[in-house]
C-alpha positions as CSV (number, residue, x, y, z in Angstrom):
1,X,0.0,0.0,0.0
2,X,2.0,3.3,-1.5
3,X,-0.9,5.3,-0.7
4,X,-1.8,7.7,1.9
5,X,-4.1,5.0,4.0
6,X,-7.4,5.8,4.4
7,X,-9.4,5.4,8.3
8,X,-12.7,6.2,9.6
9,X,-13.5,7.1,13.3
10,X,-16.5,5.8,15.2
11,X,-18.1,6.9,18.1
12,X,-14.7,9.5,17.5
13,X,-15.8,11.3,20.7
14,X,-13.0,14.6,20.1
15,X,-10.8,13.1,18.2
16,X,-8.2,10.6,19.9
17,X,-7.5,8.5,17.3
18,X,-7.7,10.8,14.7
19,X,-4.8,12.4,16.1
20,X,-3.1,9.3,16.4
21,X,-3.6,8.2,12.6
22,X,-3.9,11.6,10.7
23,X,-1.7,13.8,12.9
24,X,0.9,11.8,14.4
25,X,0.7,8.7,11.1
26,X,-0.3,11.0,8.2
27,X,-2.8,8.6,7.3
28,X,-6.1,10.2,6.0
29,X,-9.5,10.3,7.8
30,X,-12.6,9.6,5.5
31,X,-15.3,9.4,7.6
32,X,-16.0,10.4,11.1
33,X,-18.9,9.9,13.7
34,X,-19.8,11.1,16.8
35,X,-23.2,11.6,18.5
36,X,-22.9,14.1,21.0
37,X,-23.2,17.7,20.1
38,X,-20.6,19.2,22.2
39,X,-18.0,16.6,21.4
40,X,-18.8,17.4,17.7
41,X,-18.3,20.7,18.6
42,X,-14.8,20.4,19.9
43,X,-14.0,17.8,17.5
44,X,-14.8,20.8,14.7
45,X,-13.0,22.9,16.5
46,X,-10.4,20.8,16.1
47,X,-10.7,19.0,13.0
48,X,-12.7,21.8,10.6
49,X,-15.1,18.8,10.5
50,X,-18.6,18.3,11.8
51,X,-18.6,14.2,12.8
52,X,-21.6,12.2,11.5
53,X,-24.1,12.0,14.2
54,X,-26.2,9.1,14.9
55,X,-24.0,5.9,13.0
56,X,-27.8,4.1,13.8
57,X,-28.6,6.2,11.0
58,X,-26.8,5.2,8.1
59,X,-25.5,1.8,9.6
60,X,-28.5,0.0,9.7
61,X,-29.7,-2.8,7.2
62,X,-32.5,-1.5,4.8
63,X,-35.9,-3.5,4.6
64,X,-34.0,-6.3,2.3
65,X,-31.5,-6.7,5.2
66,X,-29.1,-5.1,2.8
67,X,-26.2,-2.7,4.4
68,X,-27.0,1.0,4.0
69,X,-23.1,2.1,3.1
70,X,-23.4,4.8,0.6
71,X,-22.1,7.4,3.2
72,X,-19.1,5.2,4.2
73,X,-16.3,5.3,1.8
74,X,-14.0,2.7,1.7
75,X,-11.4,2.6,3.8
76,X,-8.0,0.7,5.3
77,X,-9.1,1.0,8.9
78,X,-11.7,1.3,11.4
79,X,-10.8,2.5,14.6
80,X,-13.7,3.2,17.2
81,X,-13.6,3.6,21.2
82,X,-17.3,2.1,21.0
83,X,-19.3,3.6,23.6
84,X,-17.9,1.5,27.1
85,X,-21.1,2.5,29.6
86,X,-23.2,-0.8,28.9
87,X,-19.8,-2.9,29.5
88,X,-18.3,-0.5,32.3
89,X,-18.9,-1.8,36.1
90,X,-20.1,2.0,36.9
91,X,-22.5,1.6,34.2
92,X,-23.4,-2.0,35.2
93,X,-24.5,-1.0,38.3
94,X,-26.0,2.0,37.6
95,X,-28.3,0.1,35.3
96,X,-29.1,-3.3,37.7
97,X,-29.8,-0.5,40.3
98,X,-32.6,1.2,38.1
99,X,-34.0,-2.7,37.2
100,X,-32.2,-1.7,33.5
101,X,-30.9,-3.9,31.1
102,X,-27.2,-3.8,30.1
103,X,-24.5,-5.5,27.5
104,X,-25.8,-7.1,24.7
105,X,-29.6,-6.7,26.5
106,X,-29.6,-2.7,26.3
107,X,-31.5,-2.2,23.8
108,X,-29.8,1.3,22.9
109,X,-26.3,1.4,23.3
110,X,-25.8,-2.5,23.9
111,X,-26.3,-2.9,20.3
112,X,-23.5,-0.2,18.8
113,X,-21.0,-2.9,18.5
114,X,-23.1,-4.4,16.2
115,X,-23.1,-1.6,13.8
116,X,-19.4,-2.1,13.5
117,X,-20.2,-5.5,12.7
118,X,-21.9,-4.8,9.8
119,X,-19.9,-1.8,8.6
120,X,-16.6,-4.6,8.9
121,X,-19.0,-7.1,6.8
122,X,-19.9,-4.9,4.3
123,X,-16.4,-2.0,4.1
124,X,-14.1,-5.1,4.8
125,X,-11.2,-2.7,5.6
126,X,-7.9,-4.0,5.9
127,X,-7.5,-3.5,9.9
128,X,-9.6,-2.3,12.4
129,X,-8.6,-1.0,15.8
130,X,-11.3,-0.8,19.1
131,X,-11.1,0.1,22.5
132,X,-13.4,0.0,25.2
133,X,-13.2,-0.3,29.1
134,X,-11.2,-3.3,31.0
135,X,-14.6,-5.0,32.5
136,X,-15.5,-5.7,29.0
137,X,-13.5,-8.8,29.4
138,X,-15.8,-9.7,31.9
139,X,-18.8,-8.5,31.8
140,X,-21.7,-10.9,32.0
141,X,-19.7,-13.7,33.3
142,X,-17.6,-13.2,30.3
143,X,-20.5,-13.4,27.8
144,X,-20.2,-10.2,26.3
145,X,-16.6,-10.3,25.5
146,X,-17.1,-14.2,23.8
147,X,-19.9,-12.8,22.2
148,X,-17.8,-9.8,20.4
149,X,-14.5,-12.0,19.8
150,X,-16.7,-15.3,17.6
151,X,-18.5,-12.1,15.9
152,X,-15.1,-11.0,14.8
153,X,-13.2,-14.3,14.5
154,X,-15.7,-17.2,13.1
155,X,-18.4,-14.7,11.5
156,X,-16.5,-12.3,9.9
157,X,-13.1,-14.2,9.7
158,X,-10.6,-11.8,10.9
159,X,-7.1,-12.6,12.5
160,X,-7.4,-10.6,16.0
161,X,-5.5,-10.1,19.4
162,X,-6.3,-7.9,22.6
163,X,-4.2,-7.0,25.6
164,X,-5.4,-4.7,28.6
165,X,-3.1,-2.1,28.3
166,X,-2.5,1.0,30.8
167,X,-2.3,4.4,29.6
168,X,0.1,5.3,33.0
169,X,3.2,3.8,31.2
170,X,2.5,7.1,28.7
171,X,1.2,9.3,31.3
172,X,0.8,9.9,34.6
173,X,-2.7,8.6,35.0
174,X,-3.7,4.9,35.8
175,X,-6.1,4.2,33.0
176,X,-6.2,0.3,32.2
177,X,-8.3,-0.3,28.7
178,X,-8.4,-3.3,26.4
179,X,-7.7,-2.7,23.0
180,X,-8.9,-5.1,20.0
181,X,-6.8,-5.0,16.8
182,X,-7.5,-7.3,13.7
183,X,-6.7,-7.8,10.3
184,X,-8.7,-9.3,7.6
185,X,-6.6,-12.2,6.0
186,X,-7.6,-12.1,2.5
187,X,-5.4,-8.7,2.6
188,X,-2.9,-8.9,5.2
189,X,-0.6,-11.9,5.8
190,X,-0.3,-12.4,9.7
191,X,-1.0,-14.7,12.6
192,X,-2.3,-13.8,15.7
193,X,0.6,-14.1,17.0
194,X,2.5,-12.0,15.7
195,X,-0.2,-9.1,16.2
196,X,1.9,-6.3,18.3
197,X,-0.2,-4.7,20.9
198,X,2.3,-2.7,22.7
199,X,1.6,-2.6,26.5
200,X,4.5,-0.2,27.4
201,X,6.3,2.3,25.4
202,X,9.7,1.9,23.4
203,X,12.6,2.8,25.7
204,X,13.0,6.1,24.1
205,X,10.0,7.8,25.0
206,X,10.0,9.8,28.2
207,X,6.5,9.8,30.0
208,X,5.6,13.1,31.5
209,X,6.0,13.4,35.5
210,X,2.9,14.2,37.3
211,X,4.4,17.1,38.7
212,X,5.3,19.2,35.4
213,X,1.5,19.0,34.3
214,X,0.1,20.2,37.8
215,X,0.2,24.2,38.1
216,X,1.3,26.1,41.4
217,X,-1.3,28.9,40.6
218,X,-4.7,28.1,39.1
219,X,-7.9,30.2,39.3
220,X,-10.0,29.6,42.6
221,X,-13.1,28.5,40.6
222,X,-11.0,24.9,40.5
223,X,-11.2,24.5,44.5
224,X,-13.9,22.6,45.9
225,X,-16.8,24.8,47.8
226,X,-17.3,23.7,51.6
227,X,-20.4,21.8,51.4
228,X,-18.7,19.2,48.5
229,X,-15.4,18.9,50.6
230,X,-17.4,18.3,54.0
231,X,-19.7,16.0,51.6
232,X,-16.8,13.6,50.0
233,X,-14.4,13.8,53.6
234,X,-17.7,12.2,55.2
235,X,-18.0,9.7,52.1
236,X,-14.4,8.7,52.6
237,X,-14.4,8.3,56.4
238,X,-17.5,5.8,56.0
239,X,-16.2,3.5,54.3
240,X,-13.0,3.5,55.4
241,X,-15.0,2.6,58.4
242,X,-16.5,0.1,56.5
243,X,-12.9,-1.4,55.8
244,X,-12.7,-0.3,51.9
245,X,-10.4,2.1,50.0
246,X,-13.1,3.8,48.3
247,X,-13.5,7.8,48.2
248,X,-11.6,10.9,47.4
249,X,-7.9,10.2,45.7
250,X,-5.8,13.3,46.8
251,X,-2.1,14.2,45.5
252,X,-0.3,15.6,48.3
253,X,2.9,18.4,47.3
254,X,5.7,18.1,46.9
255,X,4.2,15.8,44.1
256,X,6.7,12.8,43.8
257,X,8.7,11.7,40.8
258,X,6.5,8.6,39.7
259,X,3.3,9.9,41.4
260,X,0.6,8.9,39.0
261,X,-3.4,9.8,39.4
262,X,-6.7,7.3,39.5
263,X,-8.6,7.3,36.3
264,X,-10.0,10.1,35.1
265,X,-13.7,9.8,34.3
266,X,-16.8,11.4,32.3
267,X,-18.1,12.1,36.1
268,X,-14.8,14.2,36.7
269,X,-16.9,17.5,36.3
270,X,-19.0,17.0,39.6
271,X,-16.6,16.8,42.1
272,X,-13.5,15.6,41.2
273,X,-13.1,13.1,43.8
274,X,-10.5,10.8,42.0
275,X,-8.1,13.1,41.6
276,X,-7.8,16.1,44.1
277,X,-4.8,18.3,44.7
278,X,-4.1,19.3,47.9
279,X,-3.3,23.1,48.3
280,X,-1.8,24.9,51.2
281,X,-4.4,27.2,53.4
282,X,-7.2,25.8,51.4
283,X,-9.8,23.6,50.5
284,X,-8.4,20.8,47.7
285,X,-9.0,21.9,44.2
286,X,-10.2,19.9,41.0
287,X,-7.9,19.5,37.9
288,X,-8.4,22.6,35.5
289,X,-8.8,21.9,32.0
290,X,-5.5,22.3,31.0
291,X,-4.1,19.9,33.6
292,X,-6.8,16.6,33.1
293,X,-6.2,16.9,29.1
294,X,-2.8,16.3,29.5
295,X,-3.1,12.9,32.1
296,X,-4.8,12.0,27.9
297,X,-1.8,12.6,26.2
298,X,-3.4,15.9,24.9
299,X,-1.4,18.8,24.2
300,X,-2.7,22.3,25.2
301,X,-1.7,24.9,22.7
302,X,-2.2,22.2,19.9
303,X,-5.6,21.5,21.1
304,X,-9.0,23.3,22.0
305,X,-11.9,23.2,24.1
306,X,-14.3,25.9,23.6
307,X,-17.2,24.4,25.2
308,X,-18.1,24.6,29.1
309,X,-15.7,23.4,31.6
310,X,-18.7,21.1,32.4
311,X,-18.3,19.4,28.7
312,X,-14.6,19.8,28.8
313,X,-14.3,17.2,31.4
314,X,-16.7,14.3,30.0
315,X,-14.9,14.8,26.7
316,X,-11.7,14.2,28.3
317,X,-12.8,11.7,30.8
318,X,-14.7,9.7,27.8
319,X,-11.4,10.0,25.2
320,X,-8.0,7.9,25.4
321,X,-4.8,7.8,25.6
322,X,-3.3,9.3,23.2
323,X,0.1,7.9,22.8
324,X,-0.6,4.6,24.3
325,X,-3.0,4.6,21.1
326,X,-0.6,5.7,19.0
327,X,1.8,3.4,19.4
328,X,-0.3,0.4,18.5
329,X,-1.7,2.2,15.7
330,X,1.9,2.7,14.6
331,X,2.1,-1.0,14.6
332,X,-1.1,-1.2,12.7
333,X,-0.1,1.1,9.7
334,X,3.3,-0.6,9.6
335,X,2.2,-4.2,9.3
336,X,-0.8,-2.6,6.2
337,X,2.3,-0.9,4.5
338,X,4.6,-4.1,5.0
339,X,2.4,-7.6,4.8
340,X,-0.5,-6.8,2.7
341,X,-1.1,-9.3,-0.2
């Protein structure tokens, strides 16, 4: 493959992988969609694109149960962080609590990973990349996940491999995901085996300390009010009474060479209890913008958010890694340009 390869990005949230592939690869993004319209904001912001919204739309099989694809060029790659809250175990119990179904059963969001399904039937790209959260390995008493590797393996026949990999050997953040890669053997000559998921980075890269991302002086608006401080120290002293480790995760100065956060997630906005920095003379303070894009691999300067702080923090708390993903996408685009038939 001389050519510029071509991707699409599903459920592309703002933009991870395309930054990844088409900033960091030079490959070239076709096709992009995204649901939310403040992600599609900031992904326009970003990308001078406006994401596809709803992939429901044009993904579904017409009344002949024949693929809807005209608005899906062809393409070398899929890569899509497909939507993790039916698999995720906040979103699991969330849902058993409200008597709501889940995985495969939701009959909403449970079912995206089937629309990849069909655009990998009918697009047959070359590779295809996915992420999602770690409990999708075992979700359901494992169901789920033996559900979505025979979809991929015996029904639509590609050559695939998966390792849980954590985004704090890139950055300071422990942030475990499981990432899917595949290739379609008709086009690419490969074993599973030899399928390279890197699960660290090459000795040359230097992962950013803790400690150079987190500011001395940020605006007070970041520092927690009194009533959400007294709320989450009272949270934490129950059930450390209750002999768990659950509540608030705080990062104490001088911040320590090594130091690395909890996971940052989608919730981040409403009080930032897993990731607190401790101030002197004061209540703890959240994260500001600036500082949570960068636990992501995000760059400020080379990257916006003009949407509310509010959206700012789902976005980043719902993206990835960026250069944990870009080093197995590396992999990906170097076995396409090397073993294709």
């Amino acid at each position: 493959m001389g050519q510029k390869l071509k991707f699409i990005d599903l459920f592309a949230g703002i933009g991870g992988f395309r930054i990844a592939f088409e900033r960091k690869l030079k490959c070239k993004c076709v096709f992009s969609s995204e649901w939310d319209k403040y992600a599609q904001h900031t992904y326009r912001e970003n990308f001078n694109e406006t994401p596809f919204g709803d992939i429901k739309l044009i993904a579904g099989p017409d009344k002949n149960n024949n693929f809807i694809d005209r608005n899906i060029p062809d393409h070398d790659i899929l890569a899509a962080g497909f939507p993790c809250q039916p698999f995720s175990l906040a979103g699991v119990s969330k849902k058993n609590s409200l008597g709501k179904k889940h995985g495969f059963e939701d009959p909403t969001q449970g079912t995206l990973f089937f629309d990849i399904k069909r655009i990998l039937k009918v697009k047959r790209p070359a590779a295809f990349f996915l992420e999602n959260v770690k409990n999708l390995l075992t979700h359901d008493k494992k169901r789920t996940f033996e559900i979505i590797k025979k979809t991929l393996k015996e029904e639509l026949k590609y050559v695939i491999k998966y390792e849980v990999v954590d985004g704090a050997n890139w950055v300071p953040q422990h942030r475990e995901r499981i990432f899917i890669v595949g290739y379609d053997p008709q086009q690419v000559k490969i074993t599973s085996e030899s399928i390279i998921i890197p699960r660290a980075p090459s000795a040359k890269y230097k992962r950013p300390e803790l400690k150079s991302i987190i500011r001395n002086h940020v605006s007070d608006k970041y520092t927690l009010g009194p009533g959400t401080w007294r709320t989450l120290q009272r949270h934490k002293k129950y059930h450390r009474e209750a002999g768990n480790g659950f509540g608030y995760g705080l990062i104490k100065r001088p911040i320590d060479i090594g130091t690395r956060t909890r996971t940052i997630s989608a919730r981040y906005h409403k009080d930032g209890s897993e990731i607190l920095i401790e101030q002197k003379s004061k209540r703890p303070r959240k994260l500001s913008v600036n500082e949570a894009m960068q636990l992501q691999g995000y760059v400020p300067g080379e990257f916006v958010f003009k949407v509310s702080d509010t959206q700012a923090y789902k976005q980043i708390g719902n993206s990835v890694v960026i250069p944990a993903v870009y080093d197995t996408a590396r992999e990906i685009v170097k076995v396409l340009k090397n073993n294709s038939k």
